[in-house]
C-alpha positions in Angstrom: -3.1 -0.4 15.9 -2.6 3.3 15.4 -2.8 5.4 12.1 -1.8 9.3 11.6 -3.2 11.2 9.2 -5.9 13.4 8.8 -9.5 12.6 7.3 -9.7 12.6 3.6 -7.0 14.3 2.9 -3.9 12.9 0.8 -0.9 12.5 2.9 2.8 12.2 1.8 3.2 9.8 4.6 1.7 7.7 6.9 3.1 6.0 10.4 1.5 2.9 12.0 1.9 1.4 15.6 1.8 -2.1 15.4 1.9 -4.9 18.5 3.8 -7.6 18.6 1.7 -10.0 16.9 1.5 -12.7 14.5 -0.8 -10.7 12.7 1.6 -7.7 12.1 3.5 -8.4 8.9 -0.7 -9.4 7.5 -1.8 -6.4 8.5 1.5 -4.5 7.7 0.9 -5.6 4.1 -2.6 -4.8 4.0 -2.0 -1.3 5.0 0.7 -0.7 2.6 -1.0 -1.7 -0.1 -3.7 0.5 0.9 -2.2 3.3 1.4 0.3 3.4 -2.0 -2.5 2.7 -3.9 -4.8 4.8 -3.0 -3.9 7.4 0.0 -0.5 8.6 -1.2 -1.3 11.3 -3.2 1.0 10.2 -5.8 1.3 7.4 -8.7 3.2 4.2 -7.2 3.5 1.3 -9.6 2.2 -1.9 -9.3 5.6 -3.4 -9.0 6.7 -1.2 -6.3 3.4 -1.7 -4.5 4.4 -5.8 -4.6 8.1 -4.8 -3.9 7.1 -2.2 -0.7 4.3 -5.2 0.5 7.7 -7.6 0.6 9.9 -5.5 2.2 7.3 -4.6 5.0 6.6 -7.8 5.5 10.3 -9.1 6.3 10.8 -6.0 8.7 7.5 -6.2 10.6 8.8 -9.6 11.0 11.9 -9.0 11.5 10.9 -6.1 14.9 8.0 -8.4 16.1 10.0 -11.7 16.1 13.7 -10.7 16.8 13.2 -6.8 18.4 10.9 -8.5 21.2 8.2 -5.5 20.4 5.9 -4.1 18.8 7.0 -1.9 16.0 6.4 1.1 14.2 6.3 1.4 10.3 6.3 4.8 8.3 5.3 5.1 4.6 6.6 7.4 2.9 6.1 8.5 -1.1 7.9 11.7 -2.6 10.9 12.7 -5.1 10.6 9.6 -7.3 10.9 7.3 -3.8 9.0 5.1 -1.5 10.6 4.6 1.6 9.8 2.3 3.9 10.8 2.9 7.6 9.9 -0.1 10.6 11.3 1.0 14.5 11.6 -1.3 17.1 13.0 -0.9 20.2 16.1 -3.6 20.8 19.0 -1.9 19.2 20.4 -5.2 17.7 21.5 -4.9 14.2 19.9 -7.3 12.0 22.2 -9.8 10.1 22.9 -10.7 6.5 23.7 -14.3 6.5 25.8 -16.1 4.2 23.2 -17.9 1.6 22.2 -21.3 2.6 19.7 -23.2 0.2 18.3 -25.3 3.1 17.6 -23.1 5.7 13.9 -22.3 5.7 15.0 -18.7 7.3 17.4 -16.4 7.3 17.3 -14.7 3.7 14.9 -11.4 4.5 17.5 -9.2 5.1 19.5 -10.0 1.7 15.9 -9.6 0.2 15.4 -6.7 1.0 18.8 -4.9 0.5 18.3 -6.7 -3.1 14.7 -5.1 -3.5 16.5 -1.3 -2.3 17.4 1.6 -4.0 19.2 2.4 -0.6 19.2 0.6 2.6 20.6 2.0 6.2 20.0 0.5 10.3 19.8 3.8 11.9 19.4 4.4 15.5 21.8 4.2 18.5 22.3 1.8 21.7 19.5 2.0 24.2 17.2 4.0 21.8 16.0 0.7 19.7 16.5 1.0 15.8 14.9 1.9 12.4 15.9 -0.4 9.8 15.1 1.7 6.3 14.6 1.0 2.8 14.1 3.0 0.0 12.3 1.9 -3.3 12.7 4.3 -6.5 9.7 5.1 -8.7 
């Protein structure tokens, strides 16, 4: 695992490199907490914190269990907006499934388009994808 930024001083973003692990979407959460609450630079609600540790979570998932990678996440805070950024390297598209009530899967996605100001899968074939999600302030 792999963290930019530079000593002590405040960023307006951070980027991780995660492996394709179990332990990602733990560890994805523990360092988004982290940094929104205390390495941003700027005031992030506690709801937003709890809304940005959810959203991580499903994508890290998401990339480690269904990209067949590791993954990288970006954190971003300015303007009003967190935005949440995890790359992987298949280019599949994830899916929003119709709701089912007994499936014990399949519901992250609609989660987290519910949870987003905006939400985009950007990226091309052969170059992998970044599935984005931005939180307003």
């Amino acid at each position: 695992m792999r963290a930019s930024g530079q000593g002590r001083r405040r960023a307006a973003r951070a980027m991780y490199i995660l492996p394709q692990s179990e332990t990602s979407a733990r560890w994805a959460r523990h360092l988004t907490t982290a940094y929104l609450s205390h390495g941003c630079g700027e005031r992030v609600s506690a709801d937003q914190v709890d809304d940005a540790r959810l959203i991580v979570s499903e994508l890290v998932t998401n990339a480690t269990r269904h990209g067949h990678s590791g993954c990288r996440l970006q954190l971003s805070v300015g303007r009003g907006q967190v935005t949440v950024e995890v790359h992987d390297s298949s280019p599949v598209r994830p899916q929003l499934r119709p709701p089912d009530a007994l499936a014990e899967s399949g519901r992250g996605i609609a989660m987290v388009r519910e949870l987003s100001y905006r939400f985009a899968v950007l990226g091309g074939p052969g170059a992998g994808k970044t599935v984005q999600a931005v939180l307003a302030c």
